[in-house]
KEZARO-52631 format. One record per atom (N, C-alpha, C): x, y, z. Coordinates in steps of 0.05 Angstrom, whole numbers, padded with zeros to 5 digits, always signed. Example, Ala and Ser with C-alpha at 12.3 -4.5 7.8 and 13.67 -1.06 7.14 Angstrom:
REM residues 2
+00264-00114+00156 +00246-00090+00156 +00264-00066+00156 +00257-00045+00142 +00273-00021+00143 +00258+00001+00157 
END
This chain:
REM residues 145
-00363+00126+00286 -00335+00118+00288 -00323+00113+00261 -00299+00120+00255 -00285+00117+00229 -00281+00092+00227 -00267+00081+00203 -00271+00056+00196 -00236+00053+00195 -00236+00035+00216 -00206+00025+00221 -00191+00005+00189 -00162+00035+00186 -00160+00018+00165 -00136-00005+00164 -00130-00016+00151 -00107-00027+00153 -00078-00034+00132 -00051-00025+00137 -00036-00017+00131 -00020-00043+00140 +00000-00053+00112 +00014-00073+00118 +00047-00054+00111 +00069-00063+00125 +00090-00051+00126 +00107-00061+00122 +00124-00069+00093 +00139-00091+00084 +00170-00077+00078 +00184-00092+00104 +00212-00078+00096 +00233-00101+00115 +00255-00099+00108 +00268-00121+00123 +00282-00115+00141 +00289-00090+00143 +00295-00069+00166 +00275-00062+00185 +00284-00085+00210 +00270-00081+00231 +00272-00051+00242 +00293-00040+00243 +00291-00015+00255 +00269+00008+00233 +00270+00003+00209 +00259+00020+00180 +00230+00012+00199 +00217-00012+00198 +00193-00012+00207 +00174-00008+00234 +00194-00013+00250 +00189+00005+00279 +00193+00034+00277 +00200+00041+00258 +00199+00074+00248 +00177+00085+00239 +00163+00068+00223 +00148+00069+00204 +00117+00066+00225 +00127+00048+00244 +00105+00039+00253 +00107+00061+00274 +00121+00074+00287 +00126+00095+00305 +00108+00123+00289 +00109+00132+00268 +00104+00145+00257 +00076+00145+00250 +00059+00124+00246 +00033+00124+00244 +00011+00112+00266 +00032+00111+00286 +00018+00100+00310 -00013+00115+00319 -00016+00146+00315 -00040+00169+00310 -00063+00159+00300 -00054+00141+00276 -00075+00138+00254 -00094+00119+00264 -00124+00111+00262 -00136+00095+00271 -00137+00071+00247 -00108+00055+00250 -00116+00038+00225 -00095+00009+00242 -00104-00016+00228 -00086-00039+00250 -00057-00034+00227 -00045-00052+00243 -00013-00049+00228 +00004-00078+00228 +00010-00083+00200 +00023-00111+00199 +00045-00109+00189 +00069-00121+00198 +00096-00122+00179 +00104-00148+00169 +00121-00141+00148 +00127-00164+00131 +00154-00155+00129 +00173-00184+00131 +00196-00173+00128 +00215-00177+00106 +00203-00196+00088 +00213-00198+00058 +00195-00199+00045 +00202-00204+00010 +00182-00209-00014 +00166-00228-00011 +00164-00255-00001 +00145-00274+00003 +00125-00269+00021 +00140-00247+00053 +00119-00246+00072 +00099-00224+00073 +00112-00215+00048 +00092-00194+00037 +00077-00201+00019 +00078-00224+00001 +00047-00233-00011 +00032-00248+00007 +00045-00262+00025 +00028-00278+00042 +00018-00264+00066 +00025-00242+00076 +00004-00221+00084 -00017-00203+00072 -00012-00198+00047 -00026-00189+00030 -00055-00203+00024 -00049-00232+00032 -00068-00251+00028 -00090-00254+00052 -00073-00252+00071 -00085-00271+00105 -00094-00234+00111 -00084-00216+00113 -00097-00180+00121 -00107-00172+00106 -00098-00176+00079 -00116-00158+00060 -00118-00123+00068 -00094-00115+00070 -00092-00091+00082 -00109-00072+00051 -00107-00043+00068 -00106-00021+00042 -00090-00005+00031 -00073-00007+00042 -00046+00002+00038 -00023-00012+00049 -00003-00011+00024 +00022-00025+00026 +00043-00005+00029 +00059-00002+00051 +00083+00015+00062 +00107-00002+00035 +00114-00003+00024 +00129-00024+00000 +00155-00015+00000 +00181-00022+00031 +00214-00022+00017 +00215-00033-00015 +00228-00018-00032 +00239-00027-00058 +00259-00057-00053 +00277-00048-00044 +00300-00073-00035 +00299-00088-00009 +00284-00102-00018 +00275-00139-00006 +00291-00168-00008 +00292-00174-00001 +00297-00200-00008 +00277-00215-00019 +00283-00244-00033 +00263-00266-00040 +00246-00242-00067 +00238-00229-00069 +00221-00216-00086 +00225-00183-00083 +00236-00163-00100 +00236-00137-00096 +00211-00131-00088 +00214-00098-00086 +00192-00083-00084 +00168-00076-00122 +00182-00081-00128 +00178-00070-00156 +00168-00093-00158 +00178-00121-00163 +00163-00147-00165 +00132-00158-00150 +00135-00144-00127 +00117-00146-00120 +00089-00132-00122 +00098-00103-00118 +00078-00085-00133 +00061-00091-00159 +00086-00096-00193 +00077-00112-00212 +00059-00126-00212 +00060-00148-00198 +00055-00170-00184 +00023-00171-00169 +00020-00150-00155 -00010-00141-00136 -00025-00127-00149 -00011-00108-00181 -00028-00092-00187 -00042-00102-00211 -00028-00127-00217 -00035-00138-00240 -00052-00156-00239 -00070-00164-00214 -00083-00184-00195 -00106-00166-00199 -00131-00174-00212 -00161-00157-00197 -00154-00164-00173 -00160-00183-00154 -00173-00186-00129 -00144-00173-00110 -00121-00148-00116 -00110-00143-00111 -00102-00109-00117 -00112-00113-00144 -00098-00093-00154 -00114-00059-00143 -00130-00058-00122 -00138-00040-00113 -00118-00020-00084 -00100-00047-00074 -00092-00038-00051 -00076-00015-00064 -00069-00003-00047 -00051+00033-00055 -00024+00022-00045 +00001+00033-00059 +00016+00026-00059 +00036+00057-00045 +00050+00052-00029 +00062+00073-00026 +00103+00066-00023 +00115+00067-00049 +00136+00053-00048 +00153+00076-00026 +00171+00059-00012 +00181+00074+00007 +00219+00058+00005 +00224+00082-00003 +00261+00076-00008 +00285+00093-00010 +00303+00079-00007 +00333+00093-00009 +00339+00106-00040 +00325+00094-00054 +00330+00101-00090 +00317+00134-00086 +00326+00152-00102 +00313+00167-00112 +00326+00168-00142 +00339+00156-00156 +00352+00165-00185 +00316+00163-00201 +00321+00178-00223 +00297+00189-00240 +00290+00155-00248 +00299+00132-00256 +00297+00124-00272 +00281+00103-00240 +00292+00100-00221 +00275+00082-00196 +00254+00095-00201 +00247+00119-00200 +00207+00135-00188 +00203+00122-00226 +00211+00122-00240 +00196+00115-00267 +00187+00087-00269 +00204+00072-00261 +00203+00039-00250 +00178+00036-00231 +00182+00052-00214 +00148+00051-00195 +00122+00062-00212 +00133+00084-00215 +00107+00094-00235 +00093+00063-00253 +00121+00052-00272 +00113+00029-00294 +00099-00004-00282 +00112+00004-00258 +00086-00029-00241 +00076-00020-00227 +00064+00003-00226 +00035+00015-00221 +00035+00024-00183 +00055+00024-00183 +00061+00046-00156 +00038+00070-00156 +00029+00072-00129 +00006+00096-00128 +00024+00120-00118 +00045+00116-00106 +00057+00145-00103 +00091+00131-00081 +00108+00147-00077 +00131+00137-00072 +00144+00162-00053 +00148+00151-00033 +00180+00172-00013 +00201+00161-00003 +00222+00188-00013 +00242+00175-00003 +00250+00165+00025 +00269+00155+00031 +00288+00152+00058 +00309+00168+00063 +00313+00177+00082 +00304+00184+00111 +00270+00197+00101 +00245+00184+00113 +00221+00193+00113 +00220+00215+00132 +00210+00234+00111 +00191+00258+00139 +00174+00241+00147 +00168+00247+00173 +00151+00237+00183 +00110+00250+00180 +00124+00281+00173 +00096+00294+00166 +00085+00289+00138 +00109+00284+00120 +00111+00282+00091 +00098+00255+00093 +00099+00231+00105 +00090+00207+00102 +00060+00207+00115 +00059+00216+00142 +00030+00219+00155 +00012+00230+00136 +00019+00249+00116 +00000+00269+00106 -00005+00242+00068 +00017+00233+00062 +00010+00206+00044 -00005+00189+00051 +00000+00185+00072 -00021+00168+00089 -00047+00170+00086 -00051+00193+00092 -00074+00198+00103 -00088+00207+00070 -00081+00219+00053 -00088+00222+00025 -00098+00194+00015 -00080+00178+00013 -00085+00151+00001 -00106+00136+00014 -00100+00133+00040 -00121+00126+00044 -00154+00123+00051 -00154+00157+00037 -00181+00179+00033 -00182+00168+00004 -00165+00157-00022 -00168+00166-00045 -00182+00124-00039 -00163+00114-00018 -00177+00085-00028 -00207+00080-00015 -00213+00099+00003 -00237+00098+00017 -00256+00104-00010 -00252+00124-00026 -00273+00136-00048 -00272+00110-00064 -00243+00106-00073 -00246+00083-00099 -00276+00057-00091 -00267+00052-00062 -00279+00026-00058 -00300+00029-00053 -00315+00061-00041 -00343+00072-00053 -00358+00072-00079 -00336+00076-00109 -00348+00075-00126 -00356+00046-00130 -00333+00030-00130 -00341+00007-00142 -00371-00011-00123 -00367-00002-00100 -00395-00017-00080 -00417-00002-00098 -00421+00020-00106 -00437+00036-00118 -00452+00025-00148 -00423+00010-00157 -00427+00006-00184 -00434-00020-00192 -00426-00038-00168 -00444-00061-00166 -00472-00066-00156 -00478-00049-00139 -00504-00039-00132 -00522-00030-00151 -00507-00016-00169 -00526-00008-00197 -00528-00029-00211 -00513-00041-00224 -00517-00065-00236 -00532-00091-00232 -00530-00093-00197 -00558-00108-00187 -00582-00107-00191 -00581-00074-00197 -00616-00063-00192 -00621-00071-00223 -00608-00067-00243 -00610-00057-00270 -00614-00094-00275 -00607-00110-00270 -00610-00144-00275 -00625-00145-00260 -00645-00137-00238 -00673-00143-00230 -00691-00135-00244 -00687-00111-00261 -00701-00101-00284 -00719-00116-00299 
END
């Protein structure tokens, strides 16, 4: 059986996240929403998801703040970020890129365009958190030495 993942969905647009959550309902992963900047670090904390669905424009704390914010955290900075917003001007995707956004789509979301991010990221966070179990495992063996 696959390993159920879990995806937190931070937007303040109740309708944006019943969309969102409509849209990945397929996926075998649990699903949490947050509806501003605060209830998105404090789910970040209590789920510990693997991916963050991240509206840019929040209240209490942007999207960009918060990203900054999780990626700049070891015990954080692994979750995948997938900023999800109304912005597309060149200089917003550069702003994500610079607080360490893992990848970004716009609004109105395809819905195939997002399933298929989905499902990439959270193949690319399955490997990451392979290597690192891997690399602490080596390092165990190598200090029993």
């Amino acid at each position: 059986m696959a390993t159920t993942h879990k995806i937190l969905i931070a937007d303040d647009n109740q309708a944006n996240c019943e969309l969102l959550e409509a849209y990945l309902v397929g996926l075998n992963c649990q699903i949490e929403v947050a509806e501003d900047g605060q209830a998105t670090l404090d789910q970040v904390g209590a789920f510990r998801p693997d991916l963050i669905l991240l509206d840019v424009m929040m209240p209490k704390f942007s999207g960009f703040e918060i990203c900054k914010k999780l990626k700049s955290d070891p015990s954080t900075k692994s979750i995948m970020i997938l900023m999800v917003t109304a912005l597309n001007e060149l200089g917003d995707i550069q702003r994500a890129v610079e607080v360490g956004a893992d990848d970004f789509v716009s609004k109105p979301v395809n819905r195939v365009e997002l399933l298929k991010r989905v499902e990439n990221m959270l193949a690319l966070k399955h490997v990451s958190d392979e290597n690192e179990r891997l690399r602490q495992y080596i390092e165990r063996m190598e200090a029993t030495r």
